[in-house]
Each structure stands twice: as structure tokens, then as C-alpha cells.
C-alpha positions in Angstrom: -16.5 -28.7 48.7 -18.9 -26.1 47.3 -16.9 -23.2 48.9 -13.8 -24.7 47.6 -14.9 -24.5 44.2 -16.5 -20.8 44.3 -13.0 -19.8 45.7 -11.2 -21.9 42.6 -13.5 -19.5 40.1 -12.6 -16.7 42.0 -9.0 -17.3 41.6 -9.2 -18.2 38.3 -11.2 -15.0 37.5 -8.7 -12.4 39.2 -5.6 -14.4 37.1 -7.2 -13.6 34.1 -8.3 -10.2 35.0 -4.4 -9.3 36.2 -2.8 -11.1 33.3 -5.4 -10.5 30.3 -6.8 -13.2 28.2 -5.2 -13.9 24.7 -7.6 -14.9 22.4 -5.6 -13.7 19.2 -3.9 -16.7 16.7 -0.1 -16.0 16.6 -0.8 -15.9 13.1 -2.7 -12.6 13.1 -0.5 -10.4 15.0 -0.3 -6.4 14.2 3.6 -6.7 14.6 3.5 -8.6 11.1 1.1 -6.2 9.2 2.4 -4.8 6.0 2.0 -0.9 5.8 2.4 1.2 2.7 1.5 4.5 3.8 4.2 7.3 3.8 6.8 8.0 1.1 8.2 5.8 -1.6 11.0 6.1 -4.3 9.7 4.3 -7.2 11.4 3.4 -10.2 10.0 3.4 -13.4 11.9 2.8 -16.8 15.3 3.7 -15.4 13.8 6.7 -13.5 13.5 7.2 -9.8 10.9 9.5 -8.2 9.1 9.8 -5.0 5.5 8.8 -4.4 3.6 9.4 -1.6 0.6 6.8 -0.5 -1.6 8.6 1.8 -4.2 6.8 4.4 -6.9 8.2 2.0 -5.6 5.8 -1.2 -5.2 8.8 -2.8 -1.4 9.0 -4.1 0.9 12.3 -4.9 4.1 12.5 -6.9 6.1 15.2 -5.6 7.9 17.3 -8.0 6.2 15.7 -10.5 4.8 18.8 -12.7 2.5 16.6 -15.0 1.2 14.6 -12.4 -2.7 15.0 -12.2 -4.1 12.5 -10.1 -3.9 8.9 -8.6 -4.7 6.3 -6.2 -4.0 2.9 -5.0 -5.6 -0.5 -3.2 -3.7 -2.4 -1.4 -4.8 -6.2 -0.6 -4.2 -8.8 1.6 -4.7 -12.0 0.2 -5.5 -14.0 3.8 -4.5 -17.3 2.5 -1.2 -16.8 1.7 -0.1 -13.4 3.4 1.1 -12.1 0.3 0.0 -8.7 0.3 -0.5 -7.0 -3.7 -1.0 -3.4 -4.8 -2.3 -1.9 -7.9 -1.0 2.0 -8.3 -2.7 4.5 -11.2 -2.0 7.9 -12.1 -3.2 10.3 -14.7 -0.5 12.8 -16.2 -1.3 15.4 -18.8 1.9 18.2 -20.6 0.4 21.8 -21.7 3.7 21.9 -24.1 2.6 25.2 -26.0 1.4 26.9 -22.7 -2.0 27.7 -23.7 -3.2 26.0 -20.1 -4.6 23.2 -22.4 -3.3 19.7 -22.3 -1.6 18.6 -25.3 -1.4 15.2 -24.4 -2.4 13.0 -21.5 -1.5 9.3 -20.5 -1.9 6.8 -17.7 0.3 4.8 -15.7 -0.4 2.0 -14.0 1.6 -0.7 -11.5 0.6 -3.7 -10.0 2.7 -5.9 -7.6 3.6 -7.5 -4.8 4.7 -5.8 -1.4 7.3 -7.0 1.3 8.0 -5.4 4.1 9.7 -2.0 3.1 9.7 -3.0 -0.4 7.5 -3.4 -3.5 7.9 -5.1 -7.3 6.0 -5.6 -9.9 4.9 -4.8 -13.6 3.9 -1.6 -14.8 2.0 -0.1 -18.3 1.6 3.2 -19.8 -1.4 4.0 -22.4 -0.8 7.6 -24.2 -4.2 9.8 -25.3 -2.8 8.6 -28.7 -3.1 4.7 -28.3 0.5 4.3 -28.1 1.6 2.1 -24.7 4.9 1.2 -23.1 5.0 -1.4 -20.3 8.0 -2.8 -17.9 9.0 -3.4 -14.5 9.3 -1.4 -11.2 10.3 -1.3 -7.8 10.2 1.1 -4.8 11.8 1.0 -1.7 10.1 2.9 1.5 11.7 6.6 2.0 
């Protein structure tokens, strides 16, 4: 009886060492992860650009000539799977080319993000107080 069981454990072990053992919840499969690295065309108060979210959270906007700097997080919330993002940027305009910015603002967007797609609210200060604020969206490039 003894030798019958050893042989059982045996069998049991080679299954699982042929056919793997899956220990992950359906629910936390790589397939369904959210990415938003890459290029993006965001738009922004009627205008469309590209932006580029690298793996380092630091952002670029292509083309952009008074783009200075900017970054992103990105979050999963784990109870829900929504997945939210919060974008800033600097920008500055030397507008008398004396290689001194004459003004400087900020922009930033927080959202949600879908697969391929991303929403949400946006706001602008200005070095000078003033502030504009709307909607955007971008769709993956």
C-alpha cells in the first residue's frame, strides 16, 4: 500500500512538473494590463499634438518648441481596475529673443485610461496668475 502511494506522489509530481502549476487569479492576468508607454496624440482646447510617455515617467512633446519639461504617474486603483493618470508640463516663450523667458505656464491633466485611450480634465496656470482649464483626450499613436 505504501509503494502504491509513493508511486501516486511521484505521478502527481512529474504532472505538475510537465504541465506547470497555475497559481495566478484569472483576475490578475498580464494580458489585461493597461500600458501607456509610447506615443500619444492628445488634445487639448481644440488642438492635437503628440506626446510621448517614456518608461522613465518623464514625458516629451515633440515639435513642441516651448515645451520644457514634464512627467506623469500612472495608477492602478486595485479595487476597481480603473487605471488614472495625472500628466504635467512646464512651457516657457523667449518672445523678444533675448534667450530669456518672457513668460512661463503649466499644464496639467488628470484622467482615466482605457485600453488605447485616455480622458479626463485638464488646467493651465500662467507666470501671471491667469488660468484656463477644460477637457482632453488622447488616443495611442
Amino acid at each position: 500500500m505504501a509503494r502504491r502511494g509513493a508511486m501516486a506522489a511521484i505521478m502527481a509530481c512529474c504532472v505538475v512538473g510537465l504541465t506547470g502549476c497555475d497559481t495566478d487569479d484569472d483576475d490578475d492576468d498580464d494580458d489585461d494590463d493597461i500600458e501607456v508607454v509610447g506615443t500619444w496624440y492628445i488634445t487639448i482646447g481644440g488642438t492635437t499634438q503628440s506626446i510621448v510617455l517614456n518608461t522613465d515617467t518623464s514625458i516629451s512633446l515633440p515639435g513642441d518648441d516651448d515645451f520644457l519639461s514634464g512627467s506623469y504617474s500612472f495608477v492602478e486603483d486595485e479595487d476597481d481596475d480603473e487605471y488614472t493618470i495625472t500628466i504635467f508640463w512646464a512651457s516657457g516663450a523667449d518672445e523678444d529673443d533675448d534667450d530669456d523667458l518672457d513668460s512661463t505656464w503649466s499644464t496639467t491633466c488628470t484622467g482615466t485610461v482605457t485600453d488605447g485611450y485616455m480622458y479626463g480634465t485638464w488646467s493651465q496656470v500662467e507666470d501671471d496668475g491667469s488660468t484656463a482649464s477644460g477637457s482632453w483626450e488622447a488616443y495611442e499613436a
